[in-house]
C-alpha positions in Angstrom: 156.8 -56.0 58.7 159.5 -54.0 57.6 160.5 -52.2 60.8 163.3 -52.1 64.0 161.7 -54.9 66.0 161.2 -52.9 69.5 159.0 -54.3 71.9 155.9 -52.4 70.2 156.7 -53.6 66.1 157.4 -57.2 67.9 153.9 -57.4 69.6 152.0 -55.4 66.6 153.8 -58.5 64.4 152.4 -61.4 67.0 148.9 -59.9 67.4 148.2 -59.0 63.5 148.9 -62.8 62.9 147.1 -64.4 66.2 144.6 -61.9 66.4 143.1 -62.4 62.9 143.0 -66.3 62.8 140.9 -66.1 66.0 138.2 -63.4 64.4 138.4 -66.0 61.1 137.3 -68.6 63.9 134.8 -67.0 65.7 133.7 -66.1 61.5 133.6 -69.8 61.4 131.0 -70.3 64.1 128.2 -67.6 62.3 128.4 -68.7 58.6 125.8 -71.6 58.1 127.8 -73.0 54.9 130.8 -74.0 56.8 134.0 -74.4 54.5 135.3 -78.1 55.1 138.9 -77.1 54.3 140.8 -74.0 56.2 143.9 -73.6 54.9 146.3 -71.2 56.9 149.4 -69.6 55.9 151.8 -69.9 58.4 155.8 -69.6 58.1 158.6 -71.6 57.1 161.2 -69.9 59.3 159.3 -71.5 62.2 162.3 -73.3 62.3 164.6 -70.7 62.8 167.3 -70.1 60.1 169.3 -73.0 60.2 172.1 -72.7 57.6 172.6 -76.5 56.6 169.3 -78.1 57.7 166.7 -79.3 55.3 163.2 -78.9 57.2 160.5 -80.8 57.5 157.5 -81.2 59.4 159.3 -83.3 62.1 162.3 -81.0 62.4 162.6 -78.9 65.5 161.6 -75.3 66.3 163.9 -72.6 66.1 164.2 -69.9 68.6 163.4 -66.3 68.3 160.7 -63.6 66.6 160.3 -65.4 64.4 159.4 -68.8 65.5 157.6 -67.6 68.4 155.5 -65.7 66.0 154.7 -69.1 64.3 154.2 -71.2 67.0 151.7 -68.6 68.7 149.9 -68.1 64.7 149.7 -72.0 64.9 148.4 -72.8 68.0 145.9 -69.5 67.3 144.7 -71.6 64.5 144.7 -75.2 65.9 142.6 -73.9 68.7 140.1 -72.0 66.1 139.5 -74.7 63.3 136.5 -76.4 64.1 136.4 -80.0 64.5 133.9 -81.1 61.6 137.2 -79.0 58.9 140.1 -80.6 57.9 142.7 -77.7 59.1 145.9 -77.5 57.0 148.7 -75.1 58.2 151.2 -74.1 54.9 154.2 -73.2 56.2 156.2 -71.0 53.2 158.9 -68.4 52.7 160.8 -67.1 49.8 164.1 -67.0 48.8 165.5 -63.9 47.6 168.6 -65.1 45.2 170.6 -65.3 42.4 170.0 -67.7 39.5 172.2 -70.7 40.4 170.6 -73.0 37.9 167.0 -73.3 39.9 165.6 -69.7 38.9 166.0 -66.4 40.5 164.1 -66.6 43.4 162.2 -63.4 44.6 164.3 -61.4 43.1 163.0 -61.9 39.4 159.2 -60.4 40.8 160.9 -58.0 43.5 163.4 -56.1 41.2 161.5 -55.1 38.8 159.0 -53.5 41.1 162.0 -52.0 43.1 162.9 -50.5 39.8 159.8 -49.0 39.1 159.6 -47.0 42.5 
C-alpha cells in the first residue's frame, strides 16, 4: 500500500495478506479437485533491507513492517496448506533502477505508465 503507515494502514497491510491466505485455505478444504501445488507469493524484503547482503533462504529475518508482515503471511500460509500439497512460498520484490548494464529494472514498465497519467 501506498500510504503513511499509522497503526490503522499497518494492520489493514497485515490482515489483507494473512486474512486472505486463510480464506484460500479454508477454499482448500470445500473444492473436491484439490490442486497438488499452492504456490504463494510472499516477499523478499522479509529480510529487511540489508544494504550489502545477498539473501537466501537461510539468511536471517529482518526487523520491521515489513518482515513482520512476511513472517505473519508465511506462517498464515504454512498453517493453511494442506498436508497431501506440496506448498511453495515465492519470495519476490522489484528493483526500481537505472540501466547499469543488467536492464532497467521497474522503471522501464513503471515510467511509461507514470507518463501516461
Amino acid at each position: 500500500m501506498d500510504c503513511i503507515k499509522t497503526p490503522d494502514h499497518k494492520d489493514e497491510i497485515l490482515r489483507s495478506r494473512v486474512e486472505s491466505t486463510r480464506v484460500l485455505g479454508k477454499a482448500m478444504r470445500l473444492i473436491a479437485s484439490l490442486p497438488p501445488v499452492w504456490v504463494q507469493m510472499s516477499t523478499a524484503h522479509i529480510y529487511g533491507d540489508p544494504p550489502t547482503v545477498v539473501c537466501t533462504e537461510d539468511s536471517s529475518l529482518g526487523c520491521g513492517l515489513a518482515p513482520l508482515v512476511g513472517k505473519a503471511w508465511e506462517e498464515a500460509f504454512h498453517d493453511s496448506v494442506l498436508p497431501s500439497q506440496r506448498g511453495v512460498v515465492l519470495r519476490t520484490s522489484f528493483v526500481v533502477g537505472r540501466d547499469r548494464g543488467a536492464g532497467r529494472g521497474a522503471l522501464a514498465t513503471l515510467g511509461p505508465l507514470a507518463k501516461m497519467a
